[in-house]
N, C-alpha and C positions, 0 to 999 in steps of 0.2 A: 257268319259275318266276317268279311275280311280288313283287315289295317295294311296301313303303309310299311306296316313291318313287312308282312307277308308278299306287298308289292317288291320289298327291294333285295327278300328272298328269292325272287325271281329276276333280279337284274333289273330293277324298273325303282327311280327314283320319285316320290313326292314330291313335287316342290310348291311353296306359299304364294299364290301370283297377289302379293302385295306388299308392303312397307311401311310403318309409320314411325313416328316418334313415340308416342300413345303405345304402340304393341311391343316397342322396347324397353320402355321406360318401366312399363307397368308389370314383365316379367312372364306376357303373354307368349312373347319368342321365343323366351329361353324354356319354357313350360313344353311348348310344342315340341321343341327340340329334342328334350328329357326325354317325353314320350315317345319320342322314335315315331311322331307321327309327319314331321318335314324334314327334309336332306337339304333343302335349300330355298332362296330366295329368289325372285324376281321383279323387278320395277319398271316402270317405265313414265314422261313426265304426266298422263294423266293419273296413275297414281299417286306420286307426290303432288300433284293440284290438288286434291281432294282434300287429303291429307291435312296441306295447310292452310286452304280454303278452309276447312272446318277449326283450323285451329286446335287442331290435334296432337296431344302432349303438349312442349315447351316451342313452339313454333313463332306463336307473337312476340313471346320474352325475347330469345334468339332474334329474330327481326326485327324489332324497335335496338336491342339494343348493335347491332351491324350498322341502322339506319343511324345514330345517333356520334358511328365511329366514323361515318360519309362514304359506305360503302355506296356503290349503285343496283337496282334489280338485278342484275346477272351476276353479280356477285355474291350477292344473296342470297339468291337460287343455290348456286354452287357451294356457298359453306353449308347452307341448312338438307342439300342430298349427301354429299360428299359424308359429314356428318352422321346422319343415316344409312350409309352403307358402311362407314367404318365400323358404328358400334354393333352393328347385323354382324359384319364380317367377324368381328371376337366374341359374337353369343354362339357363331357356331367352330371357331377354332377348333377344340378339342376336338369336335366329328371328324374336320377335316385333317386333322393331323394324327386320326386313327385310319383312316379312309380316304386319300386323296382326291377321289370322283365324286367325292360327297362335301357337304358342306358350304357351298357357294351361294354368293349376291353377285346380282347385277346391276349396274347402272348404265345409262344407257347417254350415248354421244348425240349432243342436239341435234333435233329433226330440221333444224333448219340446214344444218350439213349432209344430209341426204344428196344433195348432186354435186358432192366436191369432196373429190375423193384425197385429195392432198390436207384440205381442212379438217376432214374426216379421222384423216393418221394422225396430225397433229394432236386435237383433242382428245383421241382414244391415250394418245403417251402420254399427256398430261395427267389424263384424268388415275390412270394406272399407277404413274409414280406419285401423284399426290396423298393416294390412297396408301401406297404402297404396303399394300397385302397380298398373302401365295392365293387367296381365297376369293378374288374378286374377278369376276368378268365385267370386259367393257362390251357394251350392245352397240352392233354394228348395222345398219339395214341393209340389206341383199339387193338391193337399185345396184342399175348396169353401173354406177360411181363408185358404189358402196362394195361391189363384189373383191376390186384390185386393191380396195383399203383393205380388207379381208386378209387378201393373199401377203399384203407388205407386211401388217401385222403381226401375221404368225410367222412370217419371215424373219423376224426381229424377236420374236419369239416373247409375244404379246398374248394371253389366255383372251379369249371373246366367247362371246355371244352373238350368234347372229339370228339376226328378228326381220319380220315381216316377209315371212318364203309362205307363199299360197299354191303351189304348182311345181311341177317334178320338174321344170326351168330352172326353177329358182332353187330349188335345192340338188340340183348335179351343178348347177355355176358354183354352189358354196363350196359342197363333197369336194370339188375340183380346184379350188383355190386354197381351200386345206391342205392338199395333198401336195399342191406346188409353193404354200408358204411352207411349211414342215419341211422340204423336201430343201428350199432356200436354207431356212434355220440350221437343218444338217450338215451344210454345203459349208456353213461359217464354223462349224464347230459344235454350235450349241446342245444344248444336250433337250432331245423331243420330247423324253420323258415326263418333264417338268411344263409341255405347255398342254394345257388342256382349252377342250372348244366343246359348246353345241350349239346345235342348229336349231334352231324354231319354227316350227313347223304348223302354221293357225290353223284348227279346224273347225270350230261352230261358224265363224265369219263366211267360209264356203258356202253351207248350209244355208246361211241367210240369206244371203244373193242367190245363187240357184235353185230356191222354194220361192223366193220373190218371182224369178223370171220362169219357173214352172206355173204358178201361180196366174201369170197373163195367159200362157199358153192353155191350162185347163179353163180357165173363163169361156175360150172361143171352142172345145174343142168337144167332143160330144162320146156316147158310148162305147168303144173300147179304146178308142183313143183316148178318152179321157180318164180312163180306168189306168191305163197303162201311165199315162202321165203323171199320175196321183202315186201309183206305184212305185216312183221312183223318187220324192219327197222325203228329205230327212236323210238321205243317204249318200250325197255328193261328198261329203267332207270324209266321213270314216274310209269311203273307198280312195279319194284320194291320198289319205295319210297312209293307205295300206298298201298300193300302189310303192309308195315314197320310202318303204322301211324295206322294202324287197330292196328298190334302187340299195339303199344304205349298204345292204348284205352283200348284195353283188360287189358295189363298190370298196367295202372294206375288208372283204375276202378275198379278192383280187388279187394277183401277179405285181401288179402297180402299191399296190399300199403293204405286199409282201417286206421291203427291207425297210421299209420305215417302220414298221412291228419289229422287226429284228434288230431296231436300234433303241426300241422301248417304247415307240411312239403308242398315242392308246387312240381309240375309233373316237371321232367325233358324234358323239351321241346323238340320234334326233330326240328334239326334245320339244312335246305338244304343247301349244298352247293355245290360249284360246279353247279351254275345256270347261266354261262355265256353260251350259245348256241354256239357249234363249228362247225357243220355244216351248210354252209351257205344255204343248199336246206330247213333247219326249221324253223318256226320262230323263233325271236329272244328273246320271250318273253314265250318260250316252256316251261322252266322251270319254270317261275313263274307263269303265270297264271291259267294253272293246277295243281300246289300243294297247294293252300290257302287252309287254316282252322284252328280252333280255338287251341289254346295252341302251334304255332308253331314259327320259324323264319326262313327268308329263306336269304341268306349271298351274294350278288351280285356285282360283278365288275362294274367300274363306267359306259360304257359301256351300262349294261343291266340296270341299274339306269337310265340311262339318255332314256332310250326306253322307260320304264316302264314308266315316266314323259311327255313324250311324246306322247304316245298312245295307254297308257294300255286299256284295256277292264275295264269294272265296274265289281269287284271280288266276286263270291260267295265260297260257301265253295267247292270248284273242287277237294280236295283232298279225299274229301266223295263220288266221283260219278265214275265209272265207274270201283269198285273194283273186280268187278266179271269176269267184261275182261280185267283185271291186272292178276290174276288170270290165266286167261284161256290163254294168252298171256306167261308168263312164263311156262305154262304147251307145251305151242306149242313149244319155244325155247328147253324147254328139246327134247320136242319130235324130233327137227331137229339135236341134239346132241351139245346143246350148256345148260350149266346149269350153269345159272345168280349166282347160291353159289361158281362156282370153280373163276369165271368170277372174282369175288369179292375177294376172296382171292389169286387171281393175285394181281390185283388193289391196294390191301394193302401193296404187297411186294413189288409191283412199287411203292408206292406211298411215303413211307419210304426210298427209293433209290433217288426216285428224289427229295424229301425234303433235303437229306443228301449232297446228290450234289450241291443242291445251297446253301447249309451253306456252305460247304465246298468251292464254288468256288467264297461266298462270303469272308471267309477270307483270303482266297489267294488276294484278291484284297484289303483291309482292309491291308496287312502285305505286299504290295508292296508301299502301300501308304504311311504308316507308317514308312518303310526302310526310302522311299525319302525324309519325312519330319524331321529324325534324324539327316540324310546325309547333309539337309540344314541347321541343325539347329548346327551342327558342322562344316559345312563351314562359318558360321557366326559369331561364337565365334571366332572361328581359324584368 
């Protein structure tokens, strides 16, 4: 049976892909953390919807009493994450200040700024010095807007996260705006050391769209075609993320990212997400147990946390093995007329859409709550 320990033995991070008030308050994070079985956090706003939609921990108290000092929804939003990633950020201090690649939360820059990349910088420095913690990353989305906030970012030598990369596009635009923000940051003085980055990198999301549009194709298509088609189900996302870790090596071994090592800089990690298994006919441990390998993190719902604790496999480096039929697997889907790069930037324009939508349909709930606890709080004066 293996643990997250045994993962970060081999250069591979666990990280929590979730957040609440409820899992801080209650001593669940810090517990997890004790046991060396997460290195870090991740968020994003449909996690906090859920969150306070459910009214989890101290969320309502927190909100009537914001609503009651005449804050508005967006400002509410922003004390009650901001909030939540502070006190994540000092449950894992100690880690991180034994370990400096360990230890991390994210919070993530509104999806409504996905195509403005100047609004996009603005909020990520806000949201940084308002936190101001060594342990926090701001989430950046990898959209053609989102890429140059990226690069100004670590120019100014700002730690991120970058989210929603489905395709080896999207992640040599990141790899490459890394290397020319860092490359800025050195140019001013700063010291590269001190700015850390990953990449995120979805992989069940792949899976889902390309089993969907395999799916029309085997309906119409008949004996070895349709064998062959069926063959290749389940398998679009591990070959693109293994595809994607070769890029990583090539590019962080390189001539090009040579003097920025030799001034301390450290590899921008890919880091998986989207490792929760949605189909029930896969295992449920698809996506972790074949991506490990050194320099990486992979971001898990509690869910696949609690699988992975229970009956992982003992981890070798899987994400080094079977590159050649990742390879020949994406060359097959072309060949059926499915190409894993258009796939991907669907996936981002969905992905953007439904991020916006749960912000968006978290402050509608946030500004109903709000209304009623003004409503009360003037029926109580009155």
């Amino acid at each position: 049976m293996s643990t997250p320990i045994e993962y970060r033995r081999r250069g591979q991070a666990v990280w929590l892909d979730t957040i609440s008030s409820k899992m801080i308050r209650s001593g669940r994070l810090a517990s997890l953390i004790g046991a060396g079985s997460i290195y870090g956090v991740t968020s994003n706003p449909t996690i906090f919807g859920q969150a306070i939609v459910k009214n989890e921990g101290d969320y309502n108290m927190d909100l009537e009493r914001l609503a009651r000092e005449g804050n508005d929804a967006f400002a509410i939003y922003d004390v009650l994450t901001r909030k939540d990633i502070a006190e994540g950020a000092d449950a894992f201090r100690a880690l991180h200040e034994k370990n400096p690649v360990d230890g991390w939360i994210s919070l993530e820059v509104l999806p409504s700024l996905a195509a403005e990349t100047d609004k996009t910088v603005a909020e990520a420095k806000r949201l940084s010095s308002a936190l101001s913690r060594p342990n926090v990353f701001i989430k950046v989305p990898a959209t053609s807007a989102g890429v140059p906030a990226i690069r100004r970012l670590l120019g100014d030598g700002v730690s991120i996260n970058i989210t929603l990369m489905f395709n080896r596009k999207h992640y040599r635009e990141v790899a490459n705006a890394y290397l020319e923000g860092l490359s800025e940051f050195a140019a001013k003085g700063g010291d590269v050391s001190r700015v850390h980055s990953v990449a995120s990198f979805f992989v069940s999301r792949v899976d889902t769209l390309v089993d969907k549009l395999l799916g029309e194709k085997i309906q119409k298509a008949g004996g070895r075609e349709k064998a062959r088609l069926e063959g290749l189900l389940g398998k679009a996302g591990l070959a693109n993320s293994k595809v994607v870790y070769e890029d990583f090596r090539a590019i962080f071994g390189s001539a090009t990212f040579a003097p920025l090592r030799a001034k301390g800089a450290r590899v921008q990690r890919p880091l998986w997400a989207s490792t929760g298994t949605k189909n029930p006919a896969y295992s449920d441990l698809l996506y972790v147990e074949n991506l490990i390998g050194p320099e990486t993190v992979n971001t898990m719902p509690e869910k696949t946390l609690e699988a992975l604790l229970d009956h992982g496999k003992t981890p070798g480096d899987t994400v080094l093995e079977g590159v050649a039929e990742a390879k020949k697997t994406l060359d097959d889907l072309r060949a059926a007329g499915i190409d894993v790069e258009a796939v991907g930037e669907q996936l981002q324009r969905d992905g953007v859409v439904l991020f916006a939508k749960s912000y968006d349909d978290l402050l509608a709930t946030i500004e109903s709550r709000r209304a009623e606890a003004v409503k009360a709080s003037a029926g109580v004066k009155a």
